[in-house]
LUMTI-538300 format. One line per 5 residues: number of its first residue (from 1); their letters; for each residue x, y, z of C-alpha. Coordinates in steps of 0.02 Angstrom, whole numbers, plus 32768, in hexadecimal, padded with zeros to 4 digits. Layout:
% LUMTI-538300
NUM) A) X:Y:Z ~ ...;
This chain:
% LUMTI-538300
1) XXXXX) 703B:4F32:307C ~ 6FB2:4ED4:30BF ~ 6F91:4F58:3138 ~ 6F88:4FE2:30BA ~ 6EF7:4F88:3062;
6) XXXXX) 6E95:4F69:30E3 ~ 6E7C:5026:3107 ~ 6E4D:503B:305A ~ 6DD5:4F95:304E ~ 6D6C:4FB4:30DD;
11) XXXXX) 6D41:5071:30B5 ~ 6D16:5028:3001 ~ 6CCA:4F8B:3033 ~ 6C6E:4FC2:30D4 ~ 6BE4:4F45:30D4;
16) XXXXX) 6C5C:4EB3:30A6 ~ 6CDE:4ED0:3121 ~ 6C99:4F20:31BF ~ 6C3D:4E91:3211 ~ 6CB8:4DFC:31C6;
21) XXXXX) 6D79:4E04:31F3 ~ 6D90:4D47:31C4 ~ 6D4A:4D72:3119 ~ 6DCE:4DFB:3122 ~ 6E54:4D8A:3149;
26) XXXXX) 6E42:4D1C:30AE ~ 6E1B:4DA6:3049 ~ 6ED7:4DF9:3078 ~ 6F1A:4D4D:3069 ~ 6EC3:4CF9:2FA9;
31) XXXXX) 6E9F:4DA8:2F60 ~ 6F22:4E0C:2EEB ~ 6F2F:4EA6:2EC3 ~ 6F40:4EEC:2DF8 ~ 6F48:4F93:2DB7;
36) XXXXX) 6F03:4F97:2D03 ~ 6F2F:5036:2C8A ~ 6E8E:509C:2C27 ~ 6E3F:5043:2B97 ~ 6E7B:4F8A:2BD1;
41) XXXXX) 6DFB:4F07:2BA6 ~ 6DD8:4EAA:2C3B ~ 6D56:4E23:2BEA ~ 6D18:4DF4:2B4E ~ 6C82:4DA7:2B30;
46) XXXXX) 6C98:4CF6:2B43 ~ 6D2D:4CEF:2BA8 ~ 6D1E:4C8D:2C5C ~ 6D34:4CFD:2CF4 ~ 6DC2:4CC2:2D63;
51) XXXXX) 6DB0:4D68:2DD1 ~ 6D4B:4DBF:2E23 ~ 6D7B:4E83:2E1A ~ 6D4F:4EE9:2EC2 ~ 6D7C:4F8C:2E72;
56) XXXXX) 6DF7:4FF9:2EF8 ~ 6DF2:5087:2E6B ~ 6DC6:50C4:2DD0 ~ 6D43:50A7:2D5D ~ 6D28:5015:2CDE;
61) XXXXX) 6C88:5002:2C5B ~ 6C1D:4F6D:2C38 ~ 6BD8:4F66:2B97 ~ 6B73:4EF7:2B08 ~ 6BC3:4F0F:2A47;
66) XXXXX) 6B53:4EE2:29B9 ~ 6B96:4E9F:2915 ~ 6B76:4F41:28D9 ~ 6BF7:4F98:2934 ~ 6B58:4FFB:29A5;
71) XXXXX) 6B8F:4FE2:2A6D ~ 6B1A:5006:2B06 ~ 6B54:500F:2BAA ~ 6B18:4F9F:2C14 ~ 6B5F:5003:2CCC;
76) XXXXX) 6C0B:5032:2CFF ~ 6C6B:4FF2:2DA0 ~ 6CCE:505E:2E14 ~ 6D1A:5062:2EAD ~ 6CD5:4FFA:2F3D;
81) XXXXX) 6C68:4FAC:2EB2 ~ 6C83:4EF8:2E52 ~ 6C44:4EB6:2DB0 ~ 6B8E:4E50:2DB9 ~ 6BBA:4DF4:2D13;
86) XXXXX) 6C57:4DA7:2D45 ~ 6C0B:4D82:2DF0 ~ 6B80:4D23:2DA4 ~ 6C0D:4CCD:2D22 ~ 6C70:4C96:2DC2;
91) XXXXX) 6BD5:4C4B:2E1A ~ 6B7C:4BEC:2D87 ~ 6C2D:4BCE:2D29 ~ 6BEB:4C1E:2C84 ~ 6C4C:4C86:2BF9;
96) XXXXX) 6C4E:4D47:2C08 ~ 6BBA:4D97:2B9D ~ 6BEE:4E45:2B8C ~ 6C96:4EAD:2B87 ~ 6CE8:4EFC:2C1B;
101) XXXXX) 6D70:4F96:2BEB ~ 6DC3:5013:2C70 ~ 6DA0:50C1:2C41 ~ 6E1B:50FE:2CB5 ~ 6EAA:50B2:2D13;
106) XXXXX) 6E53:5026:2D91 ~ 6E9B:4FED:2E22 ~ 6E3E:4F40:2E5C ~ 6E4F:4E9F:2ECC ~ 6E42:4E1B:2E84;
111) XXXXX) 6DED:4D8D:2ED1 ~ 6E02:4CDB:2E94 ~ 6D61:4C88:2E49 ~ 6D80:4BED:2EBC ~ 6D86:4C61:2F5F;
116) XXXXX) 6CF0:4CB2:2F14 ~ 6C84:4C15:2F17 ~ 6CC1:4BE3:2FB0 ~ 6CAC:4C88:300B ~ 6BF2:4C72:2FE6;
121) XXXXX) 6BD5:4BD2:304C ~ 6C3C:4C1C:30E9 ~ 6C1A:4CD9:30F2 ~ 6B78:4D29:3111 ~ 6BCA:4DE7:30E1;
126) XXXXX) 6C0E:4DA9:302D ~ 6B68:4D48:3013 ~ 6AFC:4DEA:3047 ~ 6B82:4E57:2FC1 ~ 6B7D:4DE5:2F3A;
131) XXXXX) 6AB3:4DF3:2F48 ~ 6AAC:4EA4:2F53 ~ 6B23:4EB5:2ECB ~ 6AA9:4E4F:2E60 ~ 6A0F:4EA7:2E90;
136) XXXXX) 6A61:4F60:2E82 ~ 6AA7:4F1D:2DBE ~ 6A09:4EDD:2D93 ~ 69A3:4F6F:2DC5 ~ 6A38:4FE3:2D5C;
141) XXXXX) 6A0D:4F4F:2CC5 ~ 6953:4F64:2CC9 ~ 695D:5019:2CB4 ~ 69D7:501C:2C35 ~ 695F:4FA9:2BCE;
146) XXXXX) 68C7:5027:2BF9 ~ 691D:50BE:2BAF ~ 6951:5061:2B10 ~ 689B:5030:2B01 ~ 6833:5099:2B53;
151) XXXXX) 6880:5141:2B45 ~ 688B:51CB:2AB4 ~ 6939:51E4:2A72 ~ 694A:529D:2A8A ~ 6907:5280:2B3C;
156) XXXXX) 69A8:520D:2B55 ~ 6A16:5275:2B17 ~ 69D0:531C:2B7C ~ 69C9:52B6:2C19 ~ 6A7A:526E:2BF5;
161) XXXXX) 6AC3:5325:2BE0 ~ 6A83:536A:2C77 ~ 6AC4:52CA:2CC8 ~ 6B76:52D7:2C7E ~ 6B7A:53B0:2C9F;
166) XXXXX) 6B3A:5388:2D42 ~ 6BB4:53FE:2D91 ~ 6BBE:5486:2D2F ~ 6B85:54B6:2C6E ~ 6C0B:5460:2C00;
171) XXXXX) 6C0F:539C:2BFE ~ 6CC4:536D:2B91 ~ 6C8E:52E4:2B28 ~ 6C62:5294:2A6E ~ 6BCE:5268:2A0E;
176) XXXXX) 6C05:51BD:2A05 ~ 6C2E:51AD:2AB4 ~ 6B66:51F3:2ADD ~ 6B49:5164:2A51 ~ 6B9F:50EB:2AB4;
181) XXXXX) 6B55:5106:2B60 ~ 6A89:5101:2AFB ~ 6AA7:5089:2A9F ~ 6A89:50EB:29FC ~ 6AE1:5103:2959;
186) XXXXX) 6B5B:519B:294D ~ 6AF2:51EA:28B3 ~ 6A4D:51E8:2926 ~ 6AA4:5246:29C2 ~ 6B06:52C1:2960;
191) XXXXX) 6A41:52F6:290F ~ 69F2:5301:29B9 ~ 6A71:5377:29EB ~ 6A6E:53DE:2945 ~ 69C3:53F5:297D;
196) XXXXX) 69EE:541B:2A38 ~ 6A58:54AA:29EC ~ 69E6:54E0:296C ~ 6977:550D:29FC ~ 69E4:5557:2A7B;
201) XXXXX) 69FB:54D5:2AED ~ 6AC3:54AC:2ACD ~ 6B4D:54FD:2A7B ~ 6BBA:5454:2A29 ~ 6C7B:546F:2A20;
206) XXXXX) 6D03:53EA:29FB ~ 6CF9:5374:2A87 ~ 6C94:53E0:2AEB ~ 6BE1:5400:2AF7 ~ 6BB0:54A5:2B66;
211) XXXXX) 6B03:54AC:2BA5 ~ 6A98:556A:2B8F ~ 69EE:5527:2BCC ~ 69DB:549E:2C60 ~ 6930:54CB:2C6D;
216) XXXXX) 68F3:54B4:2BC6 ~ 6954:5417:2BB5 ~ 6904:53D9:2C65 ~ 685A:53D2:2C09 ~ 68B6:538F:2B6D;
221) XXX) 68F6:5308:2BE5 ~ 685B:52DD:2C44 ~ 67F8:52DA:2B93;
C-alpha cells in the first residue's frame, strides 16, 4: 500500500518529495489516507483543524457565507494542492474562518496537526511548501478582493464565462452557482446575463449557458 502512494505523492507533490526521502518516510508512516464523497463539509467556520489535507484528487471549495445567505469563493484546492486556511489554523492553533465543501469526490492525506508543526522545525522541503502555499493563496485572496471591489459586475461575469467555456462554446452551469463563485446575489447575475443575451453574446438554456460571441464578450470582459 505504501508503495502505491508514493508513486502517486511524488508526481503530485514534486517539490515536497523529490529532494527529502526522510520527510517521505514519516509522511507514509503519520499520514492517512480518506476518501470524502461530493458535497461533504470538510470545515466550518470555527471548528479547529486537526488535519492537514494534501489533496491526491478531486476538487474541494473554500468559501466565506454571510448572514445573508450571499457566499464568495475564496479559491478551490485540487490535486497536489492543500488548504492555506487550515495550514495557518494548524500553525497558530486558531479556529477555522471559512467553510471547506468537496465538490466532487476528494481523495486526500491527511496529515496530523502535531506532525505538521513538527515537520516545520526539521524539514527544509515542507517549510519551503507550506510558504509557497501561503504566498500562492494569498496572491489568489488579494485578487478575489480586487474584483469584488474594483471590477464592474458584467465584466465578472463575461470574464467568468469565457473562463468556465474555456474549451468550447457551452459552459453547463446555474445562475446561482456564477453567484456563488462572484460573490453576488442570484437576482443581479441572472440580469447581467438577460442583458448578455439581449445583445447576442449568449444563448441561456436550463443549466447551460452557450456562448455566440467570444469576441464581443472579450471587450465586455476587459471593460
Amino acid at each position: 500500500m505504501n508503495d502505491i502512494l508514493q508513486q502517486r505523492l511524488r508526481p503530485a507533490f514534486p517539490a515536497l518529495f523529490d529532494d527529502d526521502a526522510a520527510l517521505l518516510a514519516r509522511v507514509l508512516r503519520e499520514a492517512v489516507v480518506r476518501t470524502l464523497p461530493p458535497g461533504q463539509v470538510v470545515c466550518r467556520q470555527g471548528d479547529s483543524c486537526g488535519y492537514l489535507p494534501l489533496l491526491l484528487s478531486g476538487r474541494a471549495r473554500v468559501f466565506k457565507l454571510a448572514e445573508s445567505g450571499r457566499e464568495i469563493t475564496l479559491y478551490r484546492i485540487e490535486a497536489g494542492d492543500s488548504c492555506v486556511l487550515t495550514a495557518s489554523c494548524i500553525m497558530s492553533d486558531i479556529p477555522f474562518p471559512a467553510l471547506a465543501i468537496t465538490e466532487n469526490e476528494v481523495e486526500a492525506l491527511l496529515v496530523p496537526a502535531a506532525s505538521v508543526r513538527a515537520w516545520m522545525g526539521e524539514s527544509a522541503a515542507w517549510r519551503r511548501y507550506l510558504f509557497g502555499l501561503v504566498a500562492r493563496r494569498l496572491a489568489d485572496v488579494i485578487a478575489v478582493v480586487e474584483e469584488v471591489a474594483f471590477r464592474r459586475m458584467d465584466a465578472r461575469v463575461a470574464a467568468l464565462l469565457l473562463e468556465r467555456a474555456a474549451a468550447d462554446d457551452m459552459t453547463q452551469t446555474t445562475h446561482q452557482e456564477l453567484a456563488v463563485d462572484l460573490g453576488s446575489s442570484r437576482e443581479v447575475v441572472s440580469r447581467i446575463l438577460r442583458d448578455l443575451e439581449n445583445d447576442g453574446m449568449i444563448r441561456r438554456t436550463r443549466g447551460e449557458i452557450l456562448l455566440l460571441d467570444r469576441a464581443r464578450l472579450s471587450r465586455t470582459a476587459a471593460g
